[in-house]
C-alpha positions as CSV (number, residue, x, y, z in Angstrom):
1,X,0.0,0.0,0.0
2,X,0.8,3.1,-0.6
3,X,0.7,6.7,1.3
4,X,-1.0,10.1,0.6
5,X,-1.7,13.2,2.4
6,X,-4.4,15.9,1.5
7,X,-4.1,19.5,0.3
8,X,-6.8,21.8,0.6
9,X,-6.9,24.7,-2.2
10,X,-10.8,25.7,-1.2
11,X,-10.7,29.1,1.1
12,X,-14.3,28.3,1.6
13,X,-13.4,25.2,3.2
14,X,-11.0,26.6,5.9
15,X,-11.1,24.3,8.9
16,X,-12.2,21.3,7.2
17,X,-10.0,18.0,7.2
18,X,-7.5,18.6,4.8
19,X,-3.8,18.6,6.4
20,X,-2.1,21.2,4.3
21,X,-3.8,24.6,3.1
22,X,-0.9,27.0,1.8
23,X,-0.7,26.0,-2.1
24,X,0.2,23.0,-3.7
25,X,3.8,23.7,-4.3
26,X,4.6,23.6,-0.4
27,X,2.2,21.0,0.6
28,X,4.3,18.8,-1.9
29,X,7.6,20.2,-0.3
30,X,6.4,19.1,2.9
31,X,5.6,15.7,2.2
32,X,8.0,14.8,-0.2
33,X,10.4,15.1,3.0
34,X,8.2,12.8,5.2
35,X,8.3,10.1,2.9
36,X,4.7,10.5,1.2
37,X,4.3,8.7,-1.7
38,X,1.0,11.2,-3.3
39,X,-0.8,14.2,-2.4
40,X,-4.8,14.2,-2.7
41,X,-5.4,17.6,-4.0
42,X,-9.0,19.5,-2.7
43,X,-9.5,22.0,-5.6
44,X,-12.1,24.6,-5.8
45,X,-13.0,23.8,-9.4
46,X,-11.6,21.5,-12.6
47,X,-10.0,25.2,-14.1
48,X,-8.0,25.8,-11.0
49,X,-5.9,22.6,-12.0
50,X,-3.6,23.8,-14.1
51,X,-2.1,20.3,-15.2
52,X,0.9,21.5,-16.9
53,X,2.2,23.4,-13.9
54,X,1.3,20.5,-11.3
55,X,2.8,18.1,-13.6
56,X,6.5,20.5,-13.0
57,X,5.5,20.8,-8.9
58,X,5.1,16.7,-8.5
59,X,8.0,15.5,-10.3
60,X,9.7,18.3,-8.5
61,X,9.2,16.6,-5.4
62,X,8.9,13.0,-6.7
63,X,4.8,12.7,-6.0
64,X,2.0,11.1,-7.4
65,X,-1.4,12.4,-7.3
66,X,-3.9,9.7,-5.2
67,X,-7.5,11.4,-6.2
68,X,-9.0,14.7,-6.6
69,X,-12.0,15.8,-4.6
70,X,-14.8,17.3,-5.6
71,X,-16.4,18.2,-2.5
72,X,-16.2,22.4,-3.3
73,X,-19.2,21.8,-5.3
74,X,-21.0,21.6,-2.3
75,X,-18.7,23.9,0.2
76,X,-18.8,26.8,-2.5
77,X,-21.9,26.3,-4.5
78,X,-24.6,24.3,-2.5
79,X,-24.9,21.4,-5.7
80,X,-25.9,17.8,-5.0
81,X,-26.5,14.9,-7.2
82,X,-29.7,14.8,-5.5
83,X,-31.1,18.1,-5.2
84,X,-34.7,18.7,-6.3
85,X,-34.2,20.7,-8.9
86,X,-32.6,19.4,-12.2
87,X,-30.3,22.9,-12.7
88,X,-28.7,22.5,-9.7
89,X,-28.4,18.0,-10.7
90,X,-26.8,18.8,-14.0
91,X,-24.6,22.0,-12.4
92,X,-23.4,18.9,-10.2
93,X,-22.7,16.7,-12.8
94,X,-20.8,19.2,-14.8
95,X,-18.8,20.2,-12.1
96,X,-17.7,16.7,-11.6
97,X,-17.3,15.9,-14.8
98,X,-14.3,18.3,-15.2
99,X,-12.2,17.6,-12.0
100,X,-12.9,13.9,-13.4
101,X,-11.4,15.1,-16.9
102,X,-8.6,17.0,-15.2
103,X,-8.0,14.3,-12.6
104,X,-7.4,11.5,-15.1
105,X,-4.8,14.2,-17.0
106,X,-2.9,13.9,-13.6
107,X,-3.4,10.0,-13.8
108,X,-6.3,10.1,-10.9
109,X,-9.8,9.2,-10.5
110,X,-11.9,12.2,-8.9
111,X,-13.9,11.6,-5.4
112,X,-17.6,11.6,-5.0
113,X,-18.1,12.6,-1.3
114,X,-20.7,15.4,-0.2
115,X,-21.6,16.3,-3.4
116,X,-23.7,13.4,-3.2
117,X,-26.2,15.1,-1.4
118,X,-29.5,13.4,0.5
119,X,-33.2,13.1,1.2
120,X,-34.5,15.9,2.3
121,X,-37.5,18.3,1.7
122,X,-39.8,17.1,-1.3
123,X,-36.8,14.4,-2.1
124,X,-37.6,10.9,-0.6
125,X,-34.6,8.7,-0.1
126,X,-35.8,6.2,-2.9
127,X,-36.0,9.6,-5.1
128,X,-32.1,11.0,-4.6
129,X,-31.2,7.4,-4.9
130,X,-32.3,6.9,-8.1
131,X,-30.7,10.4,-9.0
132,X,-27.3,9.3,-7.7
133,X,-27.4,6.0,-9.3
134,X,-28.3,7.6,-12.8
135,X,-25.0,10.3,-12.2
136,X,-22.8,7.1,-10.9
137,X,-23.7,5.3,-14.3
138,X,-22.9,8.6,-15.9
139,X,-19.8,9.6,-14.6
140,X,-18.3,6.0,-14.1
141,X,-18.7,5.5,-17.8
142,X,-16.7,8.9,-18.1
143,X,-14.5,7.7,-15.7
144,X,-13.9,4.5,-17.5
145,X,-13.2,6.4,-20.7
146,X,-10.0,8.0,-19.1
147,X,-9.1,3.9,-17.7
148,X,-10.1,5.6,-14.4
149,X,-12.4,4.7,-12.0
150,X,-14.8,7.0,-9.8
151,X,-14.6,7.0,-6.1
152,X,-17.8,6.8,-4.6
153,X,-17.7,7.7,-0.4
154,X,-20.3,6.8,1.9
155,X,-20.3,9.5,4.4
156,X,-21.7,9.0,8.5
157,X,-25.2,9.5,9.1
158,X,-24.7,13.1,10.6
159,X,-23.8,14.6,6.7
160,X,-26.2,12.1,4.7
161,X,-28.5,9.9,5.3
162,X,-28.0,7.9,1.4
163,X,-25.8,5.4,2.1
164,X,-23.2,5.1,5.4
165,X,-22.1,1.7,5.6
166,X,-19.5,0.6,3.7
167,X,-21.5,-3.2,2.8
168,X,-24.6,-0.9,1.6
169,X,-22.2,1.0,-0.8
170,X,-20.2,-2.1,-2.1
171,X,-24.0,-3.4,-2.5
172,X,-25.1,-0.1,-4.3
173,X,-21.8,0.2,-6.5
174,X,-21.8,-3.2,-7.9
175,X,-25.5,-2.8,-8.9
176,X,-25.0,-0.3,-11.4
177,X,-24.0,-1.3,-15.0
178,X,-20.8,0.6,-14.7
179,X,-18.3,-1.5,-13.5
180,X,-16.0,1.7,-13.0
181,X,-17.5,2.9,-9.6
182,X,-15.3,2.1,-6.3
183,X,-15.8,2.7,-2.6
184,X,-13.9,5.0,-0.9
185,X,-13.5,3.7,3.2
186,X,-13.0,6.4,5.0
187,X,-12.2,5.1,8.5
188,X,-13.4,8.4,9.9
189,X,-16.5,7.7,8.7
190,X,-16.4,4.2,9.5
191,X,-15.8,4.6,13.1
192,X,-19.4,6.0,13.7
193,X,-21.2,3.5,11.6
194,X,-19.5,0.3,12.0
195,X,-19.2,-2.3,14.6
196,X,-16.2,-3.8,13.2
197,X,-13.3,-2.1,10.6
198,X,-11.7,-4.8,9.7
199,X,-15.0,-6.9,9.2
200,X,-16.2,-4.6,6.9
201,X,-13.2,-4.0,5.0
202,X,-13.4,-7.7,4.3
203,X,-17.2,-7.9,3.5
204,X,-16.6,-5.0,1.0
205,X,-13.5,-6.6,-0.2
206,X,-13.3,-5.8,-3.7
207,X,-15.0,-3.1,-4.1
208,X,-13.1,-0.7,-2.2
209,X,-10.8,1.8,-4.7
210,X,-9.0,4.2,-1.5
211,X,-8.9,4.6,1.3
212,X,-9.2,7.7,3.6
213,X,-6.5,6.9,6.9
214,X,-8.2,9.3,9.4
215,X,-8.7,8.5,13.6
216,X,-11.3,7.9,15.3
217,X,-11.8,11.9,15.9
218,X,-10.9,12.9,12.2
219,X,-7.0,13.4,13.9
220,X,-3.8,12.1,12.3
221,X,-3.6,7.9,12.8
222,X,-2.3,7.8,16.7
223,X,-4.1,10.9,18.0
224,X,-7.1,8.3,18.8
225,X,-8.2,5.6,19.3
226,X,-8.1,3.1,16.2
227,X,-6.2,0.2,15.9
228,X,-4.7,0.8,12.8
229,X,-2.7,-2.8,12.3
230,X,-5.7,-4.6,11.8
231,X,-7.2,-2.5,9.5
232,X,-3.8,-2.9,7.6
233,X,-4.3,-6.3,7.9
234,X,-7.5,-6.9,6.7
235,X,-6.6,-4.2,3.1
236,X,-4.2,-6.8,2.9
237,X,-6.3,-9.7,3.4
238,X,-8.7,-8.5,0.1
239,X,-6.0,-7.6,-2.0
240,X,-6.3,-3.6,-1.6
241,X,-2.9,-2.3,-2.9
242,X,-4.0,1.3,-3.2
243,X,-3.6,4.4,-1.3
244,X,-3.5,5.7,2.5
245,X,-4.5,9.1,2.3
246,X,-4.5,11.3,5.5
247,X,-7.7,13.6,4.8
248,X,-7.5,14.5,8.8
249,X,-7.8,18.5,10.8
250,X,-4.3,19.6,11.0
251,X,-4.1,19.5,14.7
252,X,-2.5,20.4,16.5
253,X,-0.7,21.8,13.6
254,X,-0.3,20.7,9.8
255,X,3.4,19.2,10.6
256,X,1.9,17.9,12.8
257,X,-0.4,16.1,11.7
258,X,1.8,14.6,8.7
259,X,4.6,13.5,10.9
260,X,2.0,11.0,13.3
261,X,0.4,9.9,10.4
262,X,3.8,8.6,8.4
263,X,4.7,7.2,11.2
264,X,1.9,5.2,12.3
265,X,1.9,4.0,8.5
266,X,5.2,2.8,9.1
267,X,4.6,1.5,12.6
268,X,1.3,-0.2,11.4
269,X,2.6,-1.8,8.3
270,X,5.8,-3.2,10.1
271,X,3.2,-5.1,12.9
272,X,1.4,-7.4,10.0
């Protein structure tokens, strides 16, 4: 497996769980000399990517790019997947579409996350369902055009109430007709809705495309309380081979934050 560490480029989203926040150039810098293998880059839209000039800053600093969120469509504009009206759908989908496009020039698939939206007002749950399945058949095929895949994230039950465990999204993801939708586990998330992380690592198996290496209180791996070995172990047990990527609150500082997370990468993957 592989590490990564997140970079926020979103003003809007100041304060969120993204580790570094001062541009892309110094966020690589920084992790680069902690032994990171990617960044995952936040951007506030697909133009704000300039591809050419982060192609220069990663081989600067010998990094890959892991994924590319798309999570300021939501922070910065309020769009969903799911919301009632069709504009705001189809402002979403465009939206995504282009960090997808952008994210697949840097040799990454783009995350699904918040933009996903949920049930609420006039919307059932069976209604922004059906709307999310219909933009996940969309975009995977788009995805799959690039030889990407799409990262779909089930988030806890406090920021949608669509889909949270990790089972329900492997379940939800292999249903479509696109076979280029993954999960994204976000251990994070996972620590409010499951019983069991390693459990349902394995019952996802497959399915899962990244992962998001965050504590038990969205701090750096080792500022809570999850046992990250056996988390490690179980990835390993289904074949994952992908990314670790720290989307964590810099706290108590970005450093920080980087420094406990690369080493309880090292620490966990030395103990299986």
């Amino acid at each position: 497996m592989k590490s990564a560490i997140t970079v926020s480029l979103v003003p809007e989203a100041k304060g969120g769980p993204f580790v570094f926040w001062n541009g892309l150039d110094s966020a690589c810098a920084a992790a680069a000399a902690l032994g990171f293998d990617a960044v995952e880059i936040f951007p506030r839209s697909a133009e704000m990517i300039g591809v050419a000039e982060v192609r220069l800053i990663l081989d600067r600093h010998g990094l890959k790019v892991a994924a590319v969120g798309t999570g300021a469509g939501w922070v910065a504009h309020k769009w969903t997947l799911t919301h009632a009206d069709p504009a705001v759908r189809e402002k979403a989908r465009a939206f995504i579409a282009g960090i997808m496009d952008a994210a697949a020039a840097l040799g990454a698939p783009a995350i699904i996350g918040s933009m996903q939206g949920k049930a609420e007002g006039d919307v059932t749950r069976e209604q922004a369902l059906e709307w999310l399945s219909s933009a996940l058949e969309e975009l995977g095929g788009r995805a799959a055009g690039h030889g990407q895949v799409l990262l779909y994230e089930p988030l806890n039950r406090y920021e949608t109430n669509l889909i949270n465990r990790l089972a329900d999204a492997a379940a939800f993801t292999r249903g479509l007709r696109t076979k280029s939708v993954r999960v994204l586990a976000d251990l994070f998330h996972m620590n409010i809705e499951e019983a069991d992380l390693p459990a349902a690592i394995r019952e996802a198996g497959s399915a899962i495309g990244h992962v998001h290496f965050a504590d038990s209180n969205r701090r750096a791996i080792g500022m809570g309380h999850t046992d990250a070995a056996p988390v490690i172990t179980a990835l390993r047990e289904i074949g994952y081979e992908g990314y670790l990527s720290a989307e964590v609150l810099p706290l108590p500082d970005a450093g920080t934050a980087a420094r406990v997370t690369m080493e309880s990468f090292r620490k966990a993957g030395s103990q299986t």
